[in-house]
N, C-alpha and C positions, 0 to 999 in steps of 0.2 A: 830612617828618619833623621832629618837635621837638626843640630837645635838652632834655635835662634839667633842673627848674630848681630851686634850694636857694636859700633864704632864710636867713641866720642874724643874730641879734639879741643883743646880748652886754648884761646889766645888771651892772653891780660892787655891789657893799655890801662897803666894806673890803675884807677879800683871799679875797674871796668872790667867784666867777663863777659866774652863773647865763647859760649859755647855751643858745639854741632853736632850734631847726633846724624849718625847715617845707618840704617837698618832696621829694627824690629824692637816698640819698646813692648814688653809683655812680662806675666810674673816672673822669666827666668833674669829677664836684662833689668827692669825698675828697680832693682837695688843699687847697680850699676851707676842709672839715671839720678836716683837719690844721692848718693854720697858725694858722685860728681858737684852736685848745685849745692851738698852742705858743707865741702870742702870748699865753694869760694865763699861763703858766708864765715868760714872757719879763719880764711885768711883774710879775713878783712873786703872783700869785692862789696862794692855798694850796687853797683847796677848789675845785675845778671841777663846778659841777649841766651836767648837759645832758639838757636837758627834748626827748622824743621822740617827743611826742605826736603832731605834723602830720608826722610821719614816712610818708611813702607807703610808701615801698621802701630799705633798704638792703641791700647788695650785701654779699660776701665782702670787700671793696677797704675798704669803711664799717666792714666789723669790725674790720677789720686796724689801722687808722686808732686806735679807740676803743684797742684791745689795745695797740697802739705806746705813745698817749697816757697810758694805765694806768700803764703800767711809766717812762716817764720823769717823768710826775707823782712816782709813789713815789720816786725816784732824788734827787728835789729837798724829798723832804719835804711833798711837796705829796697831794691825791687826787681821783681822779675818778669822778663814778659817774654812772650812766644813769637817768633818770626814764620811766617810761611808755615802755618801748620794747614794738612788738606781740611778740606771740605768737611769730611767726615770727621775729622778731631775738632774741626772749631764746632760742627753742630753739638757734637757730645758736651762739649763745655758747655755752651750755652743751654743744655738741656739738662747738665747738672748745677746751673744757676751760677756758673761761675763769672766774677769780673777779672777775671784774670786779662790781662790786656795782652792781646792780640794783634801784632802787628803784620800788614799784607806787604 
C-alpha cells in the first residue's frame, strides 16, 4: 500500500497567493493543505487562488480544510476561492452548503 501523496506549489504576486495542489487531499495530506493556506494568511496574502486542477481525490477532511480556511481568510479581511475543482468536489460543497466561491 501507498500513501497518499500532495504536491503543493505556492506563487506570490504581491499579496496575492496563487496556490496548486496536485495529488490526493485526504486525512493524511489536509494538514498539509491547512497550514499551506494559513501560512499565507500569516504573511500577510490577502487573495488566496487554489488552483484544483491535478486534484485526484478530495475527501470530506479536504472540504473542511477549504471551509475552515474561507472563514478565517474572511475574519482577516483577506479571500479564498477554489479554481477548477472536479465535479465531484464542487457537488460536495454545495451539498455541505458551502459559499465558498468556486471558480471554473
Amino acid at each position: 500500500m501507498t500513501l497518499p501523496q500532495l504536491n503543493i506549489y505556492r506563487h506570490d504576486r504581491g499579496r496575492r497567493a496563487l496556490i496548486t495542489l496536485a495529488g490526493e487531499i485526504d486525512p493524511v495530506t489536509a494538514p498539509q493543505v491547512r497550514a499551506a493556506l494559513e501560512r499565507c494568511l500569516t504573511d500577510g496574502i490577502t487573495t488566496i487562488d487554489v488552483d484544483l486542477t491535478t486534484v485526484d481525490r478530495c475527501d470530506s477532511g479536504g472540504l473542511r480544510v477549504f471551509l475552515d480556511a474561507s472563514r478565517h481568510a474572511a475574519e482577516t479581511h483577506a479571500s479564498l476561492r477554489l479554481h477548477y475543482p472536479s465535479p465531484q468536489t464542487a457537488r460536495l460543497l454545495a451539498d455541505m452548503g458551502s459559499d465558498l466561491p468556486l471558480l471554473r
